[in-house]
C-alpha positions as CSV (number, residue, x, y, z in Angstrom):
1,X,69.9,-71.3,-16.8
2,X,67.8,-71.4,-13.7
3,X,64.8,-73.3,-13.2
4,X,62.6,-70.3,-12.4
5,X,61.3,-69.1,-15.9
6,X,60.4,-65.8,-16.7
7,X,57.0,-66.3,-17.0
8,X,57.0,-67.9,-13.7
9,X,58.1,-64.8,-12.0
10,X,56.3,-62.4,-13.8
11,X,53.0,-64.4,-13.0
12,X,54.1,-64.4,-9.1
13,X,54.9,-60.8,-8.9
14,X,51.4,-60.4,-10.7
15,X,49.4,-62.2,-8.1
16,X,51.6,-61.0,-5.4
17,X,50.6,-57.3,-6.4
18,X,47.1,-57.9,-6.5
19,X,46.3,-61.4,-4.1
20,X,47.7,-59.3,-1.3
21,X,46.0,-56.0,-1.5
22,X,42.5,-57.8,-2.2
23,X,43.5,-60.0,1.1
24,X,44.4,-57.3,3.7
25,X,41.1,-55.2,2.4
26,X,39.0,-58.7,3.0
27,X,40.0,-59.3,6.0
28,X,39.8,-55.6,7.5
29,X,36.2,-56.1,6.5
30,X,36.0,-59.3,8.6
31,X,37.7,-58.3,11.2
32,X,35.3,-54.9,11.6
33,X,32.5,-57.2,10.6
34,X,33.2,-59.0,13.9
35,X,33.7,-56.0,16.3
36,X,30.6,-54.5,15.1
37,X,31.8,-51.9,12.9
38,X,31.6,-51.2,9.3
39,X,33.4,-49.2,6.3
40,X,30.2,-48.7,4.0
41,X,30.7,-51.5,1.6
42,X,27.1,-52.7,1.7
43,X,26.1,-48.7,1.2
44,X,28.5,-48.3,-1.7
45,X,27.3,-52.0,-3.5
46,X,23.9,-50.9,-3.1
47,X,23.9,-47.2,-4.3
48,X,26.1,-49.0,-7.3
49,X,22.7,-51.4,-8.5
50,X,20.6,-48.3,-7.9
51,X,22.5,-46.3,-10.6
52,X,22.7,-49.6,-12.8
53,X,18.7,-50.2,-12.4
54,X,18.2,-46.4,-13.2
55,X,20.1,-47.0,-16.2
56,X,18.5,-49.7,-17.4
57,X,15.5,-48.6,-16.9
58,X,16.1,-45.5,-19.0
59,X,17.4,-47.3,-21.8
60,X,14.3,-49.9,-22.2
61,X,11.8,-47.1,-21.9
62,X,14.3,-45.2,-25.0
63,X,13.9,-48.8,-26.9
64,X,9.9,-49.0,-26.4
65,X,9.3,-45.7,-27.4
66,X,11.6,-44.9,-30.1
């Protein structure tokens, strides 16, 4: 039997699959960060809170008024 359970695999192929990705993308946005560039991240976090303020804001007026 090897040393190298299962679970131990599984859990490296996991991270593997999603550490990497998550890495390259992070450090595409450093490295156009650094030249002066950028990809819209800050646009796309900022139009995401607007829509989640909006939201909230509809459901507290629905719970004040009835």
């Amino acid at each position: 039997m090897s040393s190298v359970s299962v679970m131990d695999t599984l859990s490296f192929t996991v991270l593997s699959v999603i550490f990497i990705p998550f890495l390259l993308f992070f450090l595409s946005i450093v490295l156009l960060a650094y030249i002066g560039k950028t990809v819209g991240v800050q646009q796309i976090y900022v139009d995401f809170l607007v829509k989640v303020f909006e939201v909230s804001t509809i459901d507290s007026k629905k719970i004040v008024h009835g």
